[in-house]
Structure formats: structure tokens, C-alpha cells
N, C-alpha and C positions, 0 to 999 in steps of 0.2 A: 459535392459531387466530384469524381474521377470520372474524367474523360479518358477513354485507351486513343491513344497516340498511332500505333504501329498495327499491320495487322499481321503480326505474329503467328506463327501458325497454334494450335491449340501443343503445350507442353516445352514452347520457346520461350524467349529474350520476352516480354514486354516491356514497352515503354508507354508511363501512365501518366497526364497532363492534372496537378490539384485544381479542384474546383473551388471557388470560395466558398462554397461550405464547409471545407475541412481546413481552411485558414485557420493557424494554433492548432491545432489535434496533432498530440503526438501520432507517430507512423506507428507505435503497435494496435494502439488501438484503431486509427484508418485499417490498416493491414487486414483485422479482424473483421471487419466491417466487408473488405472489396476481395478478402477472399476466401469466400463462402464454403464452408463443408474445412477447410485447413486446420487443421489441429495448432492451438496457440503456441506449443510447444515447439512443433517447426518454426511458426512466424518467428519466435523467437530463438532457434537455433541460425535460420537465414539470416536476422539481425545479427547476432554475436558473433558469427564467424565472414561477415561483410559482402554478403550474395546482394543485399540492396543498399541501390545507391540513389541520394537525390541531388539532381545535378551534380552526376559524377561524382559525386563522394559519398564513400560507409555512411553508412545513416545508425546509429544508436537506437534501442529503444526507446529512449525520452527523446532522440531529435522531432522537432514541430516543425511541422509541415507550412508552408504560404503559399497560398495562390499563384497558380501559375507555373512551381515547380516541376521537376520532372524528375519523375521516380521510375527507376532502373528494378524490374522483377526477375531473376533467375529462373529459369526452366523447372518448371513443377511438373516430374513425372509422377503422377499417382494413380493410382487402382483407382477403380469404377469407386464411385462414393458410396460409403455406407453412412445408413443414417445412425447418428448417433441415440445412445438409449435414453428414453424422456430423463430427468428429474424427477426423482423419488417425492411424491405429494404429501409425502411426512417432511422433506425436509423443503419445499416451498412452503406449507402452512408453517411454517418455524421461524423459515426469512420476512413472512407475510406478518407475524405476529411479533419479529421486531421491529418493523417501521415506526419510529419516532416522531414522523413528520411528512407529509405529501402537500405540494400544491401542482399548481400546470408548473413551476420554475424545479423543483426540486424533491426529493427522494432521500430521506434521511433513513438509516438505518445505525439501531445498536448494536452492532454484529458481534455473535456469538463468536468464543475463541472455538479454532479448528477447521472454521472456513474461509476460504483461501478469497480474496477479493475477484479473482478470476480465475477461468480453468484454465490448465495447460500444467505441463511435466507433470502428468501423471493425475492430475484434477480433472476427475470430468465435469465437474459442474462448482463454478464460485459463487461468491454472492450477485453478478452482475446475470449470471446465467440463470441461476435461481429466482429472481424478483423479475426478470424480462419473462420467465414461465408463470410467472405469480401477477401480471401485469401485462397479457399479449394484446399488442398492436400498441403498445405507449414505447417511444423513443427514450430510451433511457440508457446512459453512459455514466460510465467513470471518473469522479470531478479530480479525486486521489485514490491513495491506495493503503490500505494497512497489510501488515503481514499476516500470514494466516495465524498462528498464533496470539496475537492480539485482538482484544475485544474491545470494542466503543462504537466512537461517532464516525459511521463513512457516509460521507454523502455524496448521493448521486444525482448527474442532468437527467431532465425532462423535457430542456430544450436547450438548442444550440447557444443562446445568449447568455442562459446562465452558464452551459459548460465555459465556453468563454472567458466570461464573466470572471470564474474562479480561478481557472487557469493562470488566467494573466493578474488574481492577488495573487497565488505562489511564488509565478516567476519575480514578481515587485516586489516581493516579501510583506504583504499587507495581511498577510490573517496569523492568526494567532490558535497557536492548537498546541495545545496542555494535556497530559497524560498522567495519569496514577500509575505508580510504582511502590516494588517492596525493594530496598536496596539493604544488600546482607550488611553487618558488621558496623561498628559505632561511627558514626561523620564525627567529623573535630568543628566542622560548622555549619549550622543550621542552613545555611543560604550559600551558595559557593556557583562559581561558572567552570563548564570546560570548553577550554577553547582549542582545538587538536584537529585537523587536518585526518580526512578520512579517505580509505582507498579501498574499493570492492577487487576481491580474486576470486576468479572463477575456478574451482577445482575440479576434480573427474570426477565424473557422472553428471556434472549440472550442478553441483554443490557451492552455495555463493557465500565467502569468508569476509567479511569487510576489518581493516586492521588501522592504526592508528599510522600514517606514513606521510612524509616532509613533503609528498610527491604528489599527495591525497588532494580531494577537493576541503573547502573552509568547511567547518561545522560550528556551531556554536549552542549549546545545551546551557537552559539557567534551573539549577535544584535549587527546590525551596524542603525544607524538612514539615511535616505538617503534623505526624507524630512520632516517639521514639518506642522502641522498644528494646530487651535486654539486648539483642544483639541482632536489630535492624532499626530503620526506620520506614515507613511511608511519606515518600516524597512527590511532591510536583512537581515535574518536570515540565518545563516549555520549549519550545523549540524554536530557537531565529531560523535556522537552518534546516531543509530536510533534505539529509541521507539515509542509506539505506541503514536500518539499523543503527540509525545514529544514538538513539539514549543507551541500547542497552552495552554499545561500545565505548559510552564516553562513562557509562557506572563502570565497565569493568577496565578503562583507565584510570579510572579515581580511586582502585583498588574497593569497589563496592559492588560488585556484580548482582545482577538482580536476582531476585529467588527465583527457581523454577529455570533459570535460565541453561538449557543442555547445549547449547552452541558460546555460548562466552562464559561463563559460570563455573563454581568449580562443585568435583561431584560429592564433596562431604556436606557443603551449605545443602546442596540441592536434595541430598537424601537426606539430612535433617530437616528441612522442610516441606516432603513428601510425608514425611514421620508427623508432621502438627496439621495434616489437609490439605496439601497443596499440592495439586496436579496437573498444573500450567505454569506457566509462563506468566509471572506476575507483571502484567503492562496491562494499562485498559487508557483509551481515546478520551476522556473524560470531556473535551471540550473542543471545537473547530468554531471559528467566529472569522468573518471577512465582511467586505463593503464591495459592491456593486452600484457604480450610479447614485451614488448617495445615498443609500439604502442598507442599513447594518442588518448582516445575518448572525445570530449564536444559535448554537446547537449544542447539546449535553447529554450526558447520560452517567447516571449514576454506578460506581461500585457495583460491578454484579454482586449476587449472593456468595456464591463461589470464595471468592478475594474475600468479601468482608468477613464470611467466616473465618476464614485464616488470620485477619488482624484483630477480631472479636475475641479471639483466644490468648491473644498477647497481652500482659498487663501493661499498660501504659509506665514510661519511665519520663519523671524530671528530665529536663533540659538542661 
């Protein structure tokens, strides 16, 4: 819970006291949470350019909130609220029909490439908005995040211990989350690491670049080759670390860029392999596993159709 602190007039300064309920939650998603009708996309512009502060300092997107903080709100002048337009009931029966997994602790989904884990800049409805319309009156949050162009395992809370729960493997680095990949051009070895320091730049209009920089945060990516082809392979990628974009920036350091890829990639690979059926962004979640309490969770999901057709067409090549 948030407690409001001050009593501000309606359109000022607030100041907002964390309850321990939102002990650990990042502030964008509190944010979404405690202010209702706001387009994510604001919350998120008042993030990045440092309108909120907790105890006194910029607060990030991923900064996590504890107990008892005090979160600094900039004056929201906004027009009378309009309600926003339901979810398309073709595209809830879609998110509803890939749930992989439900109990009271958790909400697994195999999420289709194209939808965005959350709305905001320009998204009206993510996959968190879509399964909360597909599942009304159940409390359900965000445990991570995949990008909209990637498809697999996201899983999501159904209650505050598991959000928790997960939260705190990430930050401890305890789970383990494996991705299929198509990586263009021959590797010189099956198994290989990148270890490369990454740094996110915000460009104009909202455009988010993330680059290989000495100034970066750690990253660490382990490819396993699993099979070749004339001029790719399909690889498994793991991740110690998660940044933003981290696999498909440390392929296209390894001079392997992945297919499909229109922001790191280059555009002959990618229009040769729009040419053999490829019309994404070859990355898919293939696996998310963590422990809670003693308690081991894995999660998976297979190669969609999509991808496997594209490597079903490739002859397989010796190693």
C-alpha cells in the first residue's frame, strides 16, 4: 500500500509514504498501480527525464522501492479521464490460450512475438493488460519482462510472495533463463562466452539503442551451438546477466547478428532470410527456472511453428 503523505492540492507536488506491500516493486510498476487512468508512457517519460524522486533522488525505472520510503510525484496536469478502449476479445482469447501454466502463486504464459509485455509508447494493451482482461478481479503482475518482439516463457505474480519471491532470484542472480536463437554466419566454436559491458542510449522519439561501452553495466551471455547450418547456426543462449537486449547485442559483437534482427542486424542477412520465411526476430524464451523457499520452479516452451519452420528448411551441416 501507499500512503499519500501531503495534502497537496489535486494537480501539485505529492508526497507518497511505501507501504510494505510494495517493499521490492520496482516504481514503474508501483507508479502503474497508484496512478490510475496515466498512460504508461508518461510514467515512463516522468521516470527518464527525473520528475520522481525517492527520498530525494531520480528514481529509474527498475529503482525498488522499501518500506517506508518517500516518493517525490510532479504535478500531473491532465484533462478529465477518458476511459481507455477495452481489449480486443480476439486478442484476449489468444493471450488466454497461451497460458502454459496457472496456480494461486503464478501465471505462465508463452507469449506470442508482437506483443509488448506491457502498454505504453504507443501500446495500448501488453500482455499484462490483456490476461488482467482475460482474468478480472485476480491480482496479477509482472515477475520480468521480455521485449515485444520475442516470444516464450514470461511469467507472471498472482501474489505478492511469489512476485517477491522472483524478484529477489534475479537481483541474487539464481534463475536461470535460456533462449533459442538463429545466429547468421559460421561460429569458429560451438561453445564460446561474451563478456562485454553494456550501455542503453535513449535516442529521439523514445528510441532505445543499447551499445557495447567500457562505461556499460556487466553483461555476460554463454552460446552453446545446438545445430549448424550453411551459413547460421541455432544456438542456446543463457544469460548470467540481464540487460536490455543483451543476447541480441553480444551476437552482433561476436560478428553473428541474429536473423530477423532490424535494430542490430545487418540488412542483406535479414532480407535473405525473409527470402527462406522469416518474418521476425529470431529469439524465443525457451526456458525460465528459479527457487523460492526451497522450492524449484522450471518453465518452458517449445520452438514455435513459425522459427521451426525456418530451421526445418535448412539442411543440417557437420560440425
Amino acid at each position: 500500500m501507499m500512503t499519500r503523505t501531503s495534502d497537496a492540492p489535486a494537480g501539485g507536488v505529492q508526497h507518497i509514504q511505501v507501504g510494505s506491500e510494495r517493499d521490492g516493486q520496482r516504481i514503474d510498476n508501483a507508479l502503474g498501480t497508484l496512478l490510475k487512468g496515466v498512460p504508461r508512457s508518461l510514467i515512463y517519460r516522468l521516470l527518464r527525464t527525473g520528475q520522481v524522486r525517492v527520498n530525494g533522488k531520480r528514481a529509474k525505472p527498475d529503482t525498488r522501492l522499501n518500506a517506508g520510503d518517500e516518493l517525490r510525484l510532479p504535478p500531473l496536469r491532465q484533462s478529465a479521464p477518458t476511459r481507455a478502449a477495452a481489449p480486443d476479445a480476439g486478442q484476449i482469447e489468444r493471450l488466454r490460450a497461451a497460458v502454459v501454466y496457472h496456480d494461486k502463486h503464478f501465471l505462465v504464459l508463452d507469449k506470442p512475438a508482437g506483443i509488448a509485455s506491457h502498454g505504453g509508447s504507443g501500446i495500448s494493451h501488453g500482455a499484462i493488460e490483456l490476461l488482467r482482461a482475460a482474468f478480472p478481479g485476480d491480482s496479477i503482475e509482472l515477475a520480468h519482462r521480455l521485449d515485444r518482439d520475442t516470444s516464450g516463457v514470461l511469467v507472471l505474480a498472482r501474489s505478492r510472495s511469489a512476485l517477491l519471491g522472483v524478484q529477489a532470484a534475479i537481483r541474487e542472480g539464481r534463475v536461470t533463463k535460456q533462449y533459442l536463437c538463429l545466429m547468421t554466419g559460421r561460429l569458429q566454436r560451438a561453445r564460446f562466452d561474451i563478456n562485454v559491458p553494456l550501455r542503453k542510449f535513449d535516442l529521439a522519439g523514445g528510441e532505445r539503442l543499447v551499445r557495447v561501452a567500457a562505461d556499460g553495466k556487466p553483461a555476460l551471455t554463454f552460446f552453446r551451438e545446438l545445430e549448424r547450418y550453411a551459413d547460421a547456426s541455432l544456438v542456446e543462449a543463457t544469460l548470467a546477466t540481464g540487460r536490455t537486449h543483451q543476447i541480441r547485442v553480444h551476437a552482433q559483437h561476436a560478428g553473428h547478428a541474429l536473423a530477423g534482427d532490424e535494430k542490430y542486424g545487418t540488412r542483406e542477412a535479414n532480407k535473405l532470410w525473409r527470402a527462406r520465411g522469416l518474418r521476425r526476430l529470431f529469439l524465443h524464451a525457451a526456458r525460465f527456472e528459479f527457487e523460492i523457499d526451497g522450492q524449484d520452479w522450471s518453465f518452458s516452451a517449445p520452438l514455435p511453428d513459425d522459427l521451426r519452420a525456418v530451421v526445418q528448411n535448412q539442411p543440417p551441416q557437420p560440425r
